[in-house]
Steps between C-alpha positions, in 0.01 A plus 500: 500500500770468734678201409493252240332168633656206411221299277569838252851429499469107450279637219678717345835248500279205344426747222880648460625193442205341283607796297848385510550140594908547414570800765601478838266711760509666835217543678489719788211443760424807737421244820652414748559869505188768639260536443364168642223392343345336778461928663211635225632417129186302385483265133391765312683822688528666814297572799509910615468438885642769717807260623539468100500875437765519792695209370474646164639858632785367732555253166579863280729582835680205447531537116612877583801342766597237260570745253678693738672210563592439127664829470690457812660174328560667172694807732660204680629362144614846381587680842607229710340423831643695722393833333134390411483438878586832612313633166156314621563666846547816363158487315347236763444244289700218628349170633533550849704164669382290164139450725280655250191242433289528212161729608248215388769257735448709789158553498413067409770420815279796749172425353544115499826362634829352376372170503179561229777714311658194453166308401434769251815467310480123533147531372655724182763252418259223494265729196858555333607134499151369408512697162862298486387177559238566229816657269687165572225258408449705168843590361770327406814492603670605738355791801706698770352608783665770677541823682620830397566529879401362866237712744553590859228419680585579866860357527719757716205722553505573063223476257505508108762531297703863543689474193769671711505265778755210413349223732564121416144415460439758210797325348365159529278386231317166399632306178217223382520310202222360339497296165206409291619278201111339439494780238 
C-alpha cells in the first residue's frame, strides 16, 4: 500500500496508548498529503487503474527529486549555498527557478484542474481529522492537532511542498487544541 489510511492510524494510537495510558504520543496522519484518497485508494487497498499506475510512477519521480532535494540541503548545511548551487549546475540537478511540482501534482492539476486539486486535499483532511475527532472523544487529555508543514496548492503558480522552496505558506501551520477530561 501506498499510504497509511487514517482509521489504521487512529487504530494503532488507541492501542499505543491502552498499552501505556502514562506516555505522551504523536501520531502522524499521511492526509492531507497525496495520495488523496478520494483518486483510487479504496477501504481495503488500492485500485490499479492506468491514471493510478501513472500516478504511482510520477509518485517514485517525485520520491527520486525529493531525495535529490534532501541531499541538496544537507550540501547546503555543509557547503554553503552558494557552492551547492553551482555544484547542482555542474551535475544538473538543481531545481530550476524553485517551480518544480510534485509528478502526481502535475498530472491531478492537467488531468483534473486546480480547483478539484483543492477538493481532493480538502477531501484528505476531512479522513485525517475524522480519525481525530474519534481520538478526541476516546482519550483523555489533552490532543494537538497540527502540521509538520503547509501545502502549496496553486499560490504564485507553486504546488506541494519543495522542501527547498522557502514560501510563507509551507511555513504556516494549524495549532488546534482539543481536551477531553470525561475520561
Amino acid at each position: 500500500m501506498d499510504t497509511v489510511l487514517p482509521k489504521k492510524i487512529g487504530k494503532e494510537t488507541r492501542k499505543t496508548k491502552a498499552r501505556n495510558p502514562k506516555k505522551r504520543l504523536i501520531s502522524h496522519f499521511m492526509q492531507p498529503h497525496y495520495p488523496y484518497l478520494n483518486l483510487g485508494i479504496a477501504k481495503g487497498g488500492i485500485s490499479k487503474s492506468k491514471s493510478f499506475v501513472k500516478e504511482q510512477s510520477e509518485r517514485e519521480n517525485w520520491l527520486n527529486k525529493s531525495l535529490k532535494n534532501l541531499v541538496g540541503r544537507i550540501g547546503d548545511e555543509l557547503l554553503g549555498r552558494e557552492r551547492m548551487v553551482k555544484y547542482g549546475r555542474w551535475i544538473n540537478k538543481t531545481l530550476k527557478g524553485g517551480n518544480e511540482t510534485a509528478g502526481n501534482i502535475s498530472y491531478i492539476i492537467e488531468n483534473y484542474g486546480e480547483e478539484k486539486l483543492k477538493g481532493f486535499y480538502r477531501k484528505n483532511l476531512e479522513f485525517a481529522l475524522k480519525e481525530c475527532q474519534k481520538l478526541s472523544d476516546r482519550l483523555p487529555g489533552k490532543i494537538v492537532i497540527t502540521a509538520d508543514h503547509g501545502e502549496l496548492l496553486g499560490e504564485d503558480g507553486k504546488y506541494s511542498h519543495p522542501p527547498t522552496l522557502k514560501h510563507p505558506i509551507l511555513r504556516e501551520v494549524p495549532w488546534f487544541e482539543v481536551s477531553n477530561t470525561k475520561k
